[in-house]
C-alpha positions, -999 to 999 in steps of 0.1 A, spaced: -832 56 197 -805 34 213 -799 16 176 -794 52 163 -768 59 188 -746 24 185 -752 38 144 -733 69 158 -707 55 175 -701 31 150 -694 60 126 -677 82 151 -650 57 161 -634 56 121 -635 96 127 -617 99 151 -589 73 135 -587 96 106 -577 127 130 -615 136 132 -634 145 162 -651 111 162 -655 111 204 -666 150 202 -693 138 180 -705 112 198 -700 128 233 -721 161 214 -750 135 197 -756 121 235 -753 149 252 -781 165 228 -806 133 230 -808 139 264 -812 175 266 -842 174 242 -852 140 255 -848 138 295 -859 108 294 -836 92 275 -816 62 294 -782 79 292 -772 94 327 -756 130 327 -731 112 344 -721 89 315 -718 117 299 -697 135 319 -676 106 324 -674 101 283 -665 144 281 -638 138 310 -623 107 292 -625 126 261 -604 156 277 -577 130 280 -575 115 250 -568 154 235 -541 161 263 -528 123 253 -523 131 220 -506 164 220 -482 151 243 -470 122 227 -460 135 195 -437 156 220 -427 132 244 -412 106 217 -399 139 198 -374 143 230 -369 104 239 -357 105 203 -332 133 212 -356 162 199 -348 199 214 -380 220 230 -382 234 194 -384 203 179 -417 192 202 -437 223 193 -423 213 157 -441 179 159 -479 194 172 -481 222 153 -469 205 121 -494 169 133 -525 198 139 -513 220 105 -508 189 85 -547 173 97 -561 207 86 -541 207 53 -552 169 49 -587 173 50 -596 177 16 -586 147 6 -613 118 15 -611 91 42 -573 92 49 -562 125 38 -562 139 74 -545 113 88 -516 110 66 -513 150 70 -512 145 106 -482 121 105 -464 138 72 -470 172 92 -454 162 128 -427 142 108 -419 176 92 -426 199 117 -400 182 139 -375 178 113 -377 211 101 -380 230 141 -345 204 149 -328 207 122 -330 249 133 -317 242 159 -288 223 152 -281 221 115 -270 183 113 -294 159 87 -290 127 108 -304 140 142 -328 162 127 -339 127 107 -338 104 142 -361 130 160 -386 133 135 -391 94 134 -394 100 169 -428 124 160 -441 102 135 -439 74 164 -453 91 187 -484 106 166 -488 71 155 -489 60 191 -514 87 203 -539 83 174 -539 41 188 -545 57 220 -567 82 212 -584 53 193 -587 32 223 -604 58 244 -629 62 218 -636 27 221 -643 38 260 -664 62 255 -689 41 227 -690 14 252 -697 33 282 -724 57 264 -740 28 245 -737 8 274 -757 35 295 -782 33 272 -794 -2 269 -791 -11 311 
């Protein structure tokens, strides 16, 4: 069972790079081997540990599109702009195999941002400068985002095999 679940966290970790819920899957495939399968080596703790690292990657990403939407000069509008374009554009992405979501993520908070600033204040250049500023950021949280996934396979796989 322990191959099976590396197998899964193999596959989950390209997931979640492609603005799927790669670590939800994993954390969900664990958390059900051990329910039906209290023996199983993972702890609940691993688990739990996996869920609560999980929880940050999420709260990570939403707020970086954000954050780098205001270092970049970005009004309040601007921010909200960036995630609910980065979240619209994944769902619009989907369709399209292997990268479409991803691309839809970055295109969308790129939009979203330029579209919410330029609102606000009607000038091309700023508008431009804080939507970089989203696409960098989104960029940045999906590495992060990334990165804990990596976390959460070793830790769970980990648990497994000691």
């Amino acid at each position: 069972m322990t191959l099976i679940l590396i197998l899964i966290a193999v596959v989950s970790l390209p997931l979640t790079a492609v603005g799927l819920p790669g670590n939800w899957i994993l954390i969900a495939a664990v958390g059900l081997w051990k329910s039906f399968d209290d023996s199983a080596s993972v702890s609940w703790t691993a688990i739990l540990i996996a869920f609560a690292l999980a929880l940050v990657a999420e709260l990570i990403e939403f707020g970086l599109a954000s954050r780098y939407t205001s270092k970049y000069g970005g009004s309040k509008r601007a921010g909200w702009g960036a995630l609910i374009g980065g979240i619209a554009g994944a769902i619009i992405g989907v369709p399209v195999p292997v990268i479409g979501s991803i691309i839809g993520s970055f295109a969308g908070a790129f939009l979203g941002a330029l579209v919410a600033e330029y609102s606000v204040h009607q000038r091309h250049d700023d508008a431009g400068r804080v939507a970089w500023g989203a696409l960098v950021g989104r960029v940045i949280a999906t590495g992060v985002k990334v990165g804990i996934g990596v976390m959460i396979a070793v830790l769970l796989v980990g648990s497994a095999v000691i």
